[in-house]
N, C-alpha and C positions, 0 to 999 in steps of 0.2 A: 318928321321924326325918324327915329330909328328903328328900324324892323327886326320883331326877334323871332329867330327861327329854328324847329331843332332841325340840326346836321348829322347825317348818316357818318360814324366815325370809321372810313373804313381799315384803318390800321394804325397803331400806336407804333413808333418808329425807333424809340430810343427814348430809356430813361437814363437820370442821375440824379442822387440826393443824397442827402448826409441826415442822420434821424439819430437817437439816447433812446437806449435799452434799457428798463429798468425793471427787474424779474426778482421772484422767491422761488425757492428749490420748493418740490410738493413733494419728492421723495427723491432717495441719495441720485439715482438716474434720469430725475427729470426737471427740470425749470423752466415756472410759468413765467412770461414774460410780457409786456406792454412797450410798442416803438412808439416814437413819436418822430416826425421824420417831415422834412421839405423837399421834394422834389421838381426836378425841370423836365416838361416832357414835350416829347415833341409828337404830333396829329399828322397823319394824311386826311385831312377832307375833301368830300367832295360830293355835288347834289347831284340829284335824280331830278332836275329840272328839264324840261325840255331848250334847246336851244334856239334863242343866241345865251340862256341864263344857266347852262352847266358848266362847272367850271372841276378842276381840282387844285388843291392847296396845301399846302404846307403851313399848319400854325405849330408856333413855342407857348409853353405857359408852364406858371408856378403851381403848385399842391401844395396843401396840407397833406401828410398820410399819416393817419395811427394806427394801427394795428395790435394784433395780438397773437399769443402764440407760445409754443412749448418746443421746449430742446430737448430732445432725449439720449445720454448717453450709450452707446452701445457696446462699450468695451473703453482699455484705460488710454484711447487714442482718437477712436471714430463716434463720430455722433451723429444725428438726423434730426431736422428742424423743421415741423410745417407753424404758419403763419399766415393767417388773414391781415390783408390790408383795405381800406378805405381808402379812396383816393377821393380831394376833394379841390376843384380849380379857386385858385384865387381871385380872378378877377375875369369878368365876360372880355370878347375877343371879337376886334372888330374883322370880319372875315373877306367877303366879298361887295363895295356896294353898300348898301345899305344893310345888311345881311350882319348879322352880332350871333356868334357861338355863345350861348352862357352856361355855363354848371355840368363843365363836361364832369362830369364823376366816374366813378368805376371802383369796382370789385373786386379782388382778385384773392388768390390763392397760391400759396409758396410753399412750395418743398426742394429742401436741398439733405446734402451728404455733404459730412466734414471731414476735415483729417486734424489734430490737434499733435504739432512738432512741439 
């Protein structure tokens, strides 16, 4: 059978994804918001096994992401946006071997500054 193991994720390399926003104002300067979102991301892995079994690797793989989150305006041009995201893997990844990545997930937190032309 197939062995499942977890894997030290040592760096997320690059994402991309396309997600619907769909938000209520809570007051004239602020709107609560809900993503929903798919993206492709790409891993550096790699074990802490002794050798000949360490290796590193490059995996791709699909998410769900939803998220939440608040826009707040700051004047009639700039705004400021923080958002939690959930990221959740679509499908386990055959990695090294007999060796299967499953349920990479991850947390994270966004903040940006806009300009609105």
């Amino acid at each position: 059978g197939v062995q499942t193991c977890a894997l030290p994720i040592s760096k997320q390399k690059w994402t991309a994804g396309i997600g619907a926003i769909v938000g209520t104002e809570v007051s004239n300067d602020c709107l609560a918001f809900f993503r929903l979102g798919l993206d492709y991301n790409t891993y550096k892995l790699s074990s802490n096994a002794a050798a000949p079994n360490n290796f590193s690797k490059t995996m791709k793989s699909w998410a769900v992401v939803p998220g939440l989150g608040l826009k707040w305006k700051l004047d009639k041009d700039w705004y400021v946006t923080g958002m939690y995201e959930y990221s959740h893997q679509l499908s386990s990844k055959k990695v090294e071997g007999d060796l299967k990545a499953q349920n990479i997930n991850s947390h994270g937190l966004k903040v940006g500054v806009g300009y609105q032309f």
